[in-house]
C-alpha positions as CSV (number, residue, x, y, z in Angstrom):
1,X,-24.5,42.9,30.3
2,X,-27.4,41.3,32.3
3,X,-29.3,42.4,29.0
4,X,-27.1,40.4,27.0
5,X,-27.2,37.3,29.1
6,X,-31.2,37.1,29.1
7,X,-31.8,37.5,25.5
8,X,-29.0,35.1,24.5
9,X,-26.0,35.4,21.8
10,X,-28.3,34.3,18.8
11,X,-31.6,36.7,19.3
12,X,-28.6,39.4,20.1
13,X,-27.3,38.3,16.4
14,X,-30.5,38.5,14.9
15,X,-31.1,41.8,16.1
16,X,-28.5,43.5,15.2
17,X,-28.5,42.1,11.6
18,X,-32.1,43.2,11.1
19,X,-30.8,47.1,12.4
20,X,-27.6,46.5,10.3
21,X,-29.9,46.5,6.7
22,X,-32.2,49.7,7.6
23,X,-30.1,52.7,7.6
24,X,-32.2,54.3,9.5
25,X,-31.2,52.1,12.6
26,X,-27.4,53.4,13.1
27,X,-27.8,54.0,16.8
28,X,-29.6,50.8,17.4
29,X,-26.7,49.2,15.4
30,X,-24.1,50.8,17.4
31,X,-26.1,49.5,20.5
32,X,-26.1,45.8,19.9
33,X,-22.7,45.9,18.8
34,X,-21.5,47.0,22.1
35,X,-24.1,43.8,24.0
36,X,-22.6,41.2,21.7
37,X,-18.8,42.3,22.3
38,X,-19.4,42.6,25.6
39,X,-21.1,39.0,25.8
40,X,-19.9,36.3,28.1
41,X,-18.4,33.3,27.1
42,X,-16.9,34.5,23.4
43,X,-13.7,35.6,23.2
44,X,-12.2,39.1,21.4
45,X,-11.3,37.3,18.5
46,X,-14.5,35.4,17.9
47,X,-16.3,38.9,18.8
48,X,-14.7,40.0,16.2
49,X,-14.9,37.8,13.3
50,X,-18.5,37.9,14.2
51,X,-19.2,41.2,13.8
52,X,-17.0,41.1,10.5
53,X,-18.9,39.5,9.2
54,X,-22.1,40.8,9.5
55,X,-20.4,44.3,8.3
56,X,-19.3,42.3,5.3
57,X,-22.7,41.3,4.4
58,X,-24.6,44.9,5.5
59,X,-22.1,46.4,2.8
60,X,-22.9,44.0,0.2
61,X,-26.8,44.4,1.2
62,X,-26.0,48.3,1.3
63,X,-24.4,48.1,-2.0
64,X,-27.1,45.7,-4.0
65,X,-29.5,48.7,-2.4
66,X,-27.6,51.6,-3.9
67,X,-27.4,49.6,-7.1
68,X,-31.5,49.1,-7.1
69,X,-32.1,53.0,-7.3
70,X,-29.3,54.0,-9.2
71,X,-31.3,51.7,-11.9
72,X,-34.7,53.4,-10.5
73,X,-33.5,56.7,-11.0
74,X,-32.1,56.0,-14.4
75,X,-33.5,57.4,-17.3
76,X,-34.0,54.7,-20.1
77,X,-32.8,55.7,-23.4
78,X,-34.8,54.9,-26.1
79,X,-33.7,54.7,-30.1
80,X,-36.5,55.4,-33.0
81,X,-36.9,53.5,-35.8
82,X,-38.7,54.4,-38.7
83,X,-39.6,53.0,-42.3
84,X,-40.6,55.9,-44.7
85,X,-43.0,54.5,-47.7
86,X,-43.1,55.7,-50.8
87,X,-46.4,56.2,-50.6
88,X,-46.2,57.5,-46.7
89,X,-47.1,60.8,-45.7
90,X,-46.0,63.2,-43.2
91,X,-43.3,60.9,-42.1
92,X,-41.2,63.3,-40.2
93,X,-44.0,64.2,-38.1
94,X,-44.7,60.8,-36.9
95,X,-41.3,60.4,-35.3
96,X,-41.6,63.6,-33.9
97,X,-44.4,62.5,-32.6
98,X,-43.3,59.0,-31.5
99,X,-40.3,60.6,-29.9
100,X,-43.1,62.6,-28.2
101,X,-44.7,59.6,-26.7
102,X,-41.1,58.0,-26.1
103,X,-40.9,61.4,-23.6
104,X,-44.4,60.8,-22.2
105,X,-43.0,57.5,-21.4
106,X,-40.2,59.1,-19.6
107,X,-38.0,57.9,-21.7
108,X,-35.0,59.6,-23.2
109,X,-34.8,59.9,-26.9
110,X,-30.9,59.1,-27.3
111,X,-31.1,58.6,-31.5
112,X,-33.2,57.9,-34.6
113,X,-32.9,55.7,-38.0
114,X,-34.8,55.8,-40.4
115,X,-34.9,53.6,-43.6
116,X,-36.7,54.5,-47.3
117,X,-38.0,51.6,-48.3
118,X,-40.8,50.1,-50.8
119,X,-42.3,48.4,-48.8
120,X,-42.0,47.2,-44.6
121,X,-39.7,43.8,-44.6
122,X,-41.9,41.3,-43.7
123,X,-39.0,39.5,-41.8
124,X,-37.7,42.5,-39.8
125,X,-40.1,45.4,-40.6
126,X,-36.8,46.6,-41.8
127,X,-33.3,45.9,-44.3
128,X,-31.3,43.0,-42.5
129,X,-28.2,45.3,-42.7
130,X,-30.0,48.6,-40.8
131,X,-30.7,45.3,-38.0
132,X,-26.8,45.2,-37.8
133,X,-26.6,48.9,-37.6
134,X,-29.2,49.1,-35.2
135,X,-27.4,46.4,-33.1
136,X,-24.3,48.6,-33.0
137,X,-26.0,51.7,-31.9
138,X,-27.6,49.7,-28.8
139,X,-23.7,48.6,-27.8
140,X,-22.4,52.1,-28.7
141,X,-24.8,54.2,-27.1
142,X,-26.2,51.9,-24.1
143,X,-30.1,52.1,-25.5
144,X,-32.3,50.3,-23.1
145,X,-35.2,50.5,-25.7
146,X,-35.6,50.2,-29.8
147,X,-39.3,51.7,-30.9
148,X,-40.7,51.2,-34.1
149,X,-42.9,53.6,-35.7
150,X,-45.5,51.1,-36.7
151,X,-47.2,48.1,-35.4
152,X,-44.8,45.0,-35.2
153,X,-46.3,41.8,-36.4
154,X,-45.5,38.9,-34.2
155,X,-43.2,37.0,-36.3
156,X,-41.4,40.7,-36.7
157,X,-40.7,41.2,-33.1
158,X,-39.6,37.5,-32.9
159,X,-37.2,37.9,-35.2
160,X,-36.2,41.2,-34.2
161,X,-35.8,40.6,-31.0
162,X,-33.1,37.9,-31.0
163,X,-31.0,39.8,-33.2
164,X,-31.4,43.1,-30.8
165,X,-29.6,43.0,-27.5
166,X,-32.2,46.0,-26.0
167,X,-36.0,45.8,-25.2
168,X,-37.8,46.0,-28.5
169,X,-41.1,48.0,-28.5
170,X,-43.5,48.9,-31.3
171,X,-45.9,52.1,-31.0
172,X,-48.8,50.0,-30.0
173,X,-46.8,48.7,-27.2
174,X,-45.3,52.4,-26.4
175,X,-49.0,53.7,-26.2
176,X,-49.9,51.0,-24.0
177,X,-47.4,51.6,-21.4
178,X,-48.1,55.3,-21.3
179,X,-51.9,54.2,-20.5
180,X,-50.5,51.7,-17.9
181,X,-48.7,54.6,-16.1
182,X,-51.4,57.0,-16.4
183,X,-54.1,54.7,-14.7
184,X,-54.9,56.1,-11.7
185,X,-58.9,54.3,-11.3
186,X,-59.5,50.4,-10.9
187,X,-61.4,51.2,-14.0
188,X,-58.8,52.7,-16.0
189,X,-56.5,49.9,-14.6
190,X,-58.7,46.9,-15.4
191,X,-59.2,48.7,-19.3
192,X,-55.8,49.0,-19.8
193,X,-54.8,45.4,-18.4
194,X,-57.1,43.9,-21.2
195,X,-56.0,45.7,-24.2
196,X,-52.3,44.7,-23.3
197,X,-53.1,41.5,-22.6
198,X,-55.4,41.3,-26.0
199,X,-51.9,42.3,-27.9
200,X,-49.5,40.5,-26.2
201,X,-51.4,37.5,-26.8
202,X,-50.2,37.0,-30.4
203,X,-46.6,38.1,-29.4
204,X,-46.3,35.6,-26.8
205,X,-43.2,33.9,-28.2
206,X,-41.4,37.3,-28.8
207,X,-42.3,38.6,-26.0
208,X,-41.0,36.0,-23.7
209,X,-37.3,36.9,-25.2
210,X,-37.8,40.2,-24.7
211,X,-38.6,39.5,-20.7
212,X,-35.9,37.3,-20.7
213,X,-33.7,39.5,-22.3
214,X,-34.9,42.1,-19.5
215,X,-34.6,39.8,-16.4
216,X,-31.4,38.0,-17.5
217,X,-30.3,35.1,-17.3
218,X,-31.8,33.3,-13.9
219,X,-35.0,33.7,-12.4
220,X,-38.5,33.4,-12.9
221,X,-38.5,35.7,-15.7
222,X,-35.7,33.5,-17.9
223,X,-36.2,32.6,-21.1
224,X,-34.0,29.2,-20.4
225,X,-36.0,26.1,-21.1
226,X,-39.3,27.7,-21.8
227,X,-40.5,25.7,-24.7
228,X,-43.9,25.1,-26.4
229,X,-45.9,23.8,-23.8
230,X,-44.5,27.3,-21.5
231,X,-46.1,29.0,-24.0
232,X,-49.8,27.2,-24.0
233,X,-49.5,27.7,-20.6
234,X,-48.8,31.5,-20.9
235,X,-51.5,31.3,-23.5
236,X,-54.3,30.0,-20.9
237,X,-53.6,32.2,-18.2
238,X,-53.9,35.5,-20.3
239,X,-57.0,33.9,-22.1
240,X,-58.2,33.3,-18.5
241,X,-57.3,36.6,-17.4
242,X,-59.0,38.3,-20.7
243,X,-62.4,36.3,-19.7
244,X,-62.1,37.9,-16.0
245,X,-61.0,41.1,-16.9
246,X,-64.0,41.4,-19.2
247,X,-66.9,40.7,-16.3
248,X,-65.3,43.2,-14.1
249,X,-65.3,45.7,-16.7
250,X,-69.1,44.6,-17.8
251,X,-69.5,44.9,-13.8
252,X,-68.9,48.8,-14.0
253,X,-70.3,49.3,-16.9
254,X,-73.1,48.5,-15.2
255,X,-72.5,51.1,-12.8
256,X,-71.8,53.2,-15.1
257,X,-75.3,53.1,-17.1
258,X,-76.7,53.7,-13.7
259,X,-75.1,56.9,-13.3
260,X,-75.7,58.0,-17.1
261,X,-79.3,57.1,-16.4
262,X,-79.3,59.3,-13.7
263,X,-78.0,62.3,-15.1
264,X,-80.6,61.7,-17.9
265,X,-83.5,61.8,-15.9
266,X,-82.1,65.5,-14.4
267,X,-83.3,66.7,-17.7
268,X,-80.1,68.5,-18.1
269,X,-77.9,68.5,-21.6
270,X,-74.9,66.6,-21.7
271,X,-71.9,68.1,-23.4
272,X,-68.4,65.9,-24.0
273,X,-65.1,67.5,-24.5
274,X,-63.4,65.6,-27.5
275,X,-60.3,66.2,-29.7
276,X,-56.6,65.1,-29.8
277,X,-54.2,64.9,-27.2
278,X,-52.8,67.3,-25.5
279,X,-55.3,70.1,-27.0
280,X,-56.3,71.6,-23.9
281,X,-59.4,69.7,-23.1
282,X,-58.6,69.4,-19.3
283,X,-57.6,73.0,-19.3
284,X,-60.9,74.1,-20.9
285,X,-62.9,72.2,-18.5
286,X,-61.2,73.4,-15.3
287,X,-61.4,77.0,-16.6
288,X,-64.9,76.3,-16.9
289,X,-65.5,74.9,-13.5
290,X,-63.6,77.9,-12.0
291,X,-66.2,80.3,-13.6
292,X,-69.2,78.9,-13.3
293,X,-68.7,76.1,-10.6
294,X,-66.1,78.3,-8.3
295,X,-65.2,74.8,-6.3
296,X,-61.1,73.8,-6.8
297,X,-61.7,70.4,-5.7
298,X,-63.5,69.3,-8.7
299,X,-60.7,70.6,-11.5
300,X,-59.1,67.5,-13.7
301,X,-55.4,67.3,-14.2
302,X,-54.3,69.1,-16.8
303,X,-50.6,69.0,-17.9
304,X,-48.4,70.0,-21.0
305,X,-48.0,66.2,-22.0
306,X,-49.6,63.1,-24.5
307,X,-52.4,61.3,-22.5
308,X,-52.2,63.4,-19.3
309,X,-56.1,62.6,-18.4
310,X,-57.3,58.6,-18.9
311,X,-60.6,58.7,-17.1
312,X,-63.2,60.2,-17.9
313,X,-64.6,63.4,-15.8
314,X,-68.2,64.6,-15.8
315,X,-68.8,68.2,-14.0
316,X,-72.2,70.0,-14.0
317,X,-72.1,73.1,-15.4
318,X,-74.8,75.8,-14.1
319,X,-73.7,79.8,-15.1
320,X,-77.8,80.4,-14.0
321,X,-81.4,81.0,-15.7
322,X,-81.6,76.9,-15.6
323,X,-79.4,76.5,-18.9
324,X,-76.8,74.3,-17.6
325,X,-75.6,70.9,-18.3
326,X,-73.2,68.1,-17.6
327,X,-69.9,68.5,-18.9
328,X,-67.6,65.2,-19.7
329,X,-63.7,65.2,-20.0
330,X,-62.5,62.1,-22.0
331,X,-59.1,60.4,-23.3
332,X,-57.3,62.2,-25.9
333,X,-57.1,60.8,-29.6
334,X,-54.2,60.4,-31.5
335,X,-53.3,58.6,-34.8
336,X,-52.9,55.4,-35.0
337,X,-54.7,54.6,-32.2
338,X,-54.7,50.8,-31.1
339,X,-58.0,49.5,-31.8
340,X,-57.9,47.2,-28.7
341,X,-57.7,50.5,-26.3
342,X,-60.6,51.8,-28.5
343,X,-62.6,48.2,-28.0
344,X,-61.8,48.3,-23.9
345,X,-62.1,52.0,-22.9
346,X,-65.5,51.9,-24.9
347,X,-67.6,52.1,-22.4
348,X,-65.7,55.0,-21.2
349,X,-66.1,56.6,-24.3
350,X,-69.5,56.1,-24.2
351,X,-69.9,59.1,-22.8
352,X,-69.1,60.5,-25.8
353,X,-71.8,58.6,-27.6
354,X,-74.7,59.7,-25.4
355,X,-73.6,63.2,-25.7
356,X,-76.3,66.1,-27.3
357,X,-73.6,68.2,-28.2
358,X,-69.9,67.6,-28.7
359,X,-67.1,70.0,-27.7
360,X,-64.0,69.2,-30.6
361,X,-60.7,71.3,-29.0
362,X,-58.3,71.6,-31.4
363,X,-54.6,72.9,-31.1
364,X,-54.5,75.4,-34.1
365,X,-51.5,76.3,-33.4
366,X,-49.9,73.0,-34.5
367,X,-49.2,72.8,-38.4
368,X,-50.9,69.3,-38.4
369,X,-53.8,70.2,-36.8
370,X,-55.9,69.5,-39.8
371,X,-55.1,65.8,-39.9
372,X,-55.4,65.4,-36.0
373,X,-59.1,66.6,-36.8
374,X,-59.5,63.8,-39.2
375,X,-58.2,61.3,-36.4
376,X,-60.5,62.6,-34.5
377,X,-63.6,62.8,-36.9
378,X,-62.5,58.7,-37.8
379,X,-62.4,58.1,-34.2
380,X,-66.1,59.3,-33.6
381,X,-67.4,57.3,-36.5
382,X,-65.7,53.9,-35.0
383,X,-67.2,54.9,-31.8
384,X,-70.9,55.7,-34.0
385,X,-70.4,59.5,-32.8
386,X,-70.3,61.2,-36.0
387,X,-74.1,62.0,-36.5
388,X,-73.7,64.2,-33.1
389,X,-73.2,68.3,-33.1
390,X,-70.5,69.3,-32.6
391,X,-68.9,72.9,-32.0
392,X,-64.9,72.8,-32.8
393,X,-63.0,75.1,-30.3
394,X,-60.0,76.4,-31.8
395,X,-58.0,76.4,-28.7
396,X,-54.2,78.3,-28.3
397,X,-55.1,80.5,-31.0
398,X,-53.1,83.4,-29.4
399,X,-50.0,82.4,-31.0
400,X,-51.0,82.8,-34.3
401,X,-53.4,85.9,-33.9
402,X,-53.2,88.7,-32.0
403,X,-55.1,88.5,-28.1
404,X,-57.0,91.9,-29.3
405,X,-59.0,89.5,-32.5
406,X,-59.9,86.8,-29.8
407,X,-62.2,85.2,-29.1
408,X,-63.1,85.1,-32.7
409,X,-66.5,83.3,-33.7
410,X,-66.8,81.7,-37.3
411,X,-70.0,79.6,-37.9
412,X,-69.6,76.5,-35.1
413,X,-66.2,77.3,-34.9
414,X,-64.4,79.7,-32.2
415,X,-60.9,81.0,-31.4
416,X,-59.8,81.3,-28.0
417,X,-57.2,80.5,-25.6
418,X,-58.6,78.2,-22.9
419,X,-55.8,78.7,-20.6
420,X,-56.3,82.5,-20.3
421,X,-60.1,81.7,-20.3
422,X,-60.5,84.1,-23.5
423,X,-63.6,83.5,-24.9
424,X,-65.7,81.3,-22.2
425,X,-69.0,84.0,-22.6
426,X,-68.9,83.6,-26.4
427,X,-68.3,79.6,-26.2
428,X,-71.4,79.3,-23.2
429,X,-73.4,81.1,-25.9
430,X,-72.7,78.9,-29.0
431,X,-72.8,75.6,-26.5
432,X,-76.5,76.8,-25.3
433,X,-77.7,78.4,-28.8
434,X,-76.9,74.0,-30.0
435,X,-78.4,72.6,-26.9
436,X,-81.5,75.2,-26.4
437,X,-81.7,75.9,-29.9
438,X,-85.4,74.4,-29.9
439,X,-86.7,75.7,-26.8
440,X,-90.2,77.8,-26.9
441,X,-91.5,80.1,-24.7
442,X,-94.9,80.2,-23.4
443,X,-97.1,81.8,-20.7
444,X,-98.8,79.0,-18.5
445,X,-101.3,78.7,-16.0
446,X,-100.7,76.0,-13.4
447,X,-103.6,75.4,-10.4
448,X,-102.1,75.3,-6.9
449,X,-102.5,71.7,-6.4
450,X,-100.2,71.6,-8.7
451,X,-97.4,72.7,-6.8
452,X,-94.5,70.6,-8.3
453,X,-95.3,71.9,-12.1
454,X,-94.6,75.3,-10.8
455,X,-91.6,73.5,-8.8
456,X,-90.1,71.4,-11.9
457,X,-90.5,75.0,-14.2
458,X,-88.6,76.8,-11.6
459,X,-85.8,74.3,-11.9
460,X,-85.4,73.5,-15.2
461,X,-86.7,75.9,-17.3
462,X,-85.7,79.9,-17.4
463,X,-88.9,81.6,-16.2
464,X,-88.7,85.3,-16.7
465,X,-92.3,86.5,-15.2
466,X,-94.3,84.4,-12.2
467,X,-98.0,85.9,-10.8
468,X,-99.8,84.7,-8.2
469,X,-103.2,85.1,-10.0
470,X,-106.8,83.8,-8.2
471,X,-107.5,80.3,-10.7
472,X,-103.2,79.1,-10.1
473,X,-99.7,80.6,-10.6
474,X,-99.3,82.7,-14.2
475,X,-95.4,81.4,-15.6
476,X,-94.0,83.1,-18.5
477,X,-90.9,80.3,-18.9
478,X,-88.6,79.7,-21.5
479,X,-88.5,75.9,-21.3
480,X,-87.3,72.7,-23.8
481,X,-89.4,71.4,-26.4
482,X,-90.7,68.4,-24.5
483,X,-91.4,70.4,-21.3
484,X,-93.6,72.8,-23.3
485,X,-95.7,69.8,-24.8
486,X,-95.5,68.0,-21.8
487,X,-97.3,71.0,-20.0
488,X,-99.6,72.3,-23.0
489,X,-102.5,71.8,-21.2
490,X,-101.6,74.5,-18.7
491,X,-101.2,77.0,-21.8
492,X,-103.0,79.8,-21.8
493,X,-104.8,80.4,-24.8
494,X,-103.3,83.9,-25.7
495,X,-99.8,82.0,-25.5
């Protein structure tokens, strides 16, 4: 009661409201309550119209709450539409496949239609009438999402999206949300920011209705009364954001060269894991690490999913006798690739550039494995990687041979299962016959004020005899081709 009196009725009220609307705060609640009905001067039935209604609006706050995570936890259903060319191959793969991004986007795959036609519409990428049937399936079936197999133009998803009453995507747009859920570093983040912003700036009209359409019909996000000059405004501030994005991203880069530069002058090979998505790079690479690193913290993610791994990972191998090298995990390929994630994740994929030797992983287990090799191989040239060697690991082999013919070496290819680690002795062998293939081995004699010769040998070359002999230190080393004629003065003539 004295309590009561010295705060006063209103800071009572506010209290109480504000441990009304956490549900955490049900004693505290129950607490005030009992102050402000027990407060002088108001009588019972002003106590309790008061507290009326403050329950009235906790269970309408309470409700809009429950309503908010019901739509969180809600899985959005998605519906796939495809146009199958005349001329098109492998059609039925690439809705498989796009349902298989749809999933990576956790989204539910709730139907497909497909079309046969000539040639795409150029009004609707598809026949006006599978629009109306498309519209029906959205009301029938509650779809939150129509994908298209291709890439929309913007006068397509315009159109489309006025006669649609769901959010209307394109596979471009899929990928690019994948990316932006994936993006775990600023890097990653900022990359991913510019290439959506690079292709929605085209779409700007259409995409405005398809916002709208998302937000409904009041708020900031409403498409009521936006008119041309809304859209030169949206136009500036993405072409403004573009411009910023792109110094940050030159910014690391930077950064990025400095650490590449780094690594080069350590002498030591660099090795980058490329291939389609979801072929088992990440898995190769952490089974790596566990055998010749032996340190947990420094294993990628690796999961049975499209695009599970965005930034790129570089891990120093060293199994011993000075042969190791740097070993780089990148993004996955896939076809069809938007070129404006190629254009702002390149100096990510530099790494793949700089390479001496490139590790290809390919899922030979998949029927189509032979066109994801010529994504791949396309992908390298556009990124000026072709010229690079490259050994191609046949990876998940074991469910189409038996584990007693693995690993299985054929030229500069090999068959193994990374995720049983089959095969990791035979692969270290082929990866340092590429990378040491010109190495030569001589017997030199180095004086003893030369103590950091004997030093940098020690390190980076694989010395199988040392003597201490009376004129300098005898070192019978196995060593790279520019080590051996940066040091042939110390040769010995019998050598």
């Amino acid at each position: 009661m004295y309590l009561a009196e010295a705060m006063g009725r209103s800071a009572l009220v506010l209290l109480w409201m504000r441990s009304f609307f956490v549900p955490e705060n049900a004693e505290k609640c129950d607490f005030f309550k009992e102050l402000i009905q027990g407060m002088p001067g108001a009588g019972r039935r002003e106590q309790h119209n008061l507290c009326a209604r403050l329950a009235g609006r906790r269970e309408i706050y309470m409700e809009e709450i429950r309503m908010e995570r019901e739509q969180e936890e809600k899985t959005a259903r998605a519906l796939l539409v495809g146009v199958n060319l005349e001329s098109g191959k492998d059609f039925e793969h690439g809705m498989e496949e796009l349902g298989s991004l749809a999933e990576a986007c956790e989204m539910e795959v709730a139907a497909v239609l497909t079309q046969n036609l000539p040639a795409p519409n150029p009004a609707f990428y598809i026949g006006s009438g599978k629009v109306k049937e498309i519209q029906e399936t959205v009301e029938l079936m509650g779809i939150d999402f129509v994908i298209f197999g291709d890439t929309l133009s913007p006068s397509q998803l315009k159109n489309l999206q006025k006669e649609i009453d769901a959010s209307v995507m394109d596979r471009t747009n899929l990928i690019l949300e994948i990316f932006r859920k994936r993006a775990r570093t600023r890097e990653a983040r900022l990359q991913v920011e510019s290439a959506n912003l690079q292709y929605m700036l085209p779409r700007l009209v259409g995409m405005r209705e398809s916002l709208g359409r998302q937000a409904g019909a009041s708020g900031s996000m409403s498409n009521k009364g936006t008119g041309e000059k809304q859209i030169e405004l949206d136009r500036r501030k993405i072409e403004k954001r573009i411009g910023e994005l792109r110094r940050e991203l030159e910014n690391i880069e930077h950064d990025r060269n400095i650490q590449r530069r780094r690594r080069e002058r350590s002498v030591l090979p660099q090795v980058a894991l490329v291939g389609y998505t979801n072929a088992g790079k990440s898995t190769l690479m952490n089974r790596m690490v566990e055998k010749y690193v032996g340190r947990e913290e420094k294993l990628v993610t690796a999961k049975d999913m499209l695009f599970a791994t965005l930034d790129t990972t570089v891990r120093k191998i060293e199994p011993g006798d000075n042969k190791g090298f740097f070993l780089s995990d990148t993004v996955g390929f896939i076809s069809k690739l938007p070129h404006g994630l190629i254009k702002a994740f390149r100096s990510t994929l530099d790494e793949v550039r700089y390479a001496d030797l490139l590790l290809e992983v390919v899922d030979v287990s998949d029927e189509h494995y032979r066109e994801q090799m010529q994504v791949t191989k396309e992908t390298l040239e556009e990124l000026g990687a072709e010229r690079i060697p490259t050994i191609h690991v046949m990876n998940k082999a074991d469910r189409i041979m038996g584990t007693d013919e693995l690993p299985r070496r054929d030229g500069n290819k090999i068959y193994m299962c990374a995720l049983d680690a089959d095969g990791l002795d035979t692969l270290l062998s082929m990866i340092r016959e590429s990378l040491y293939a010109g190495n030569k081995t001589g017997v030199f004699l180095i004086p003893y004020d030369r103590g950091d010769v004997v030093s940098y040998l020690n390190e980076n070359a694989d010395v199988t005899a040392q003597e201490y002999l009376e004129s300098g230190v005898c070192i019978t080393a196995d060593c790279r081709e520019g080590d051996y004629a940066r040091f042939a003065r110390y040769l010995k003539a019998n050598s």
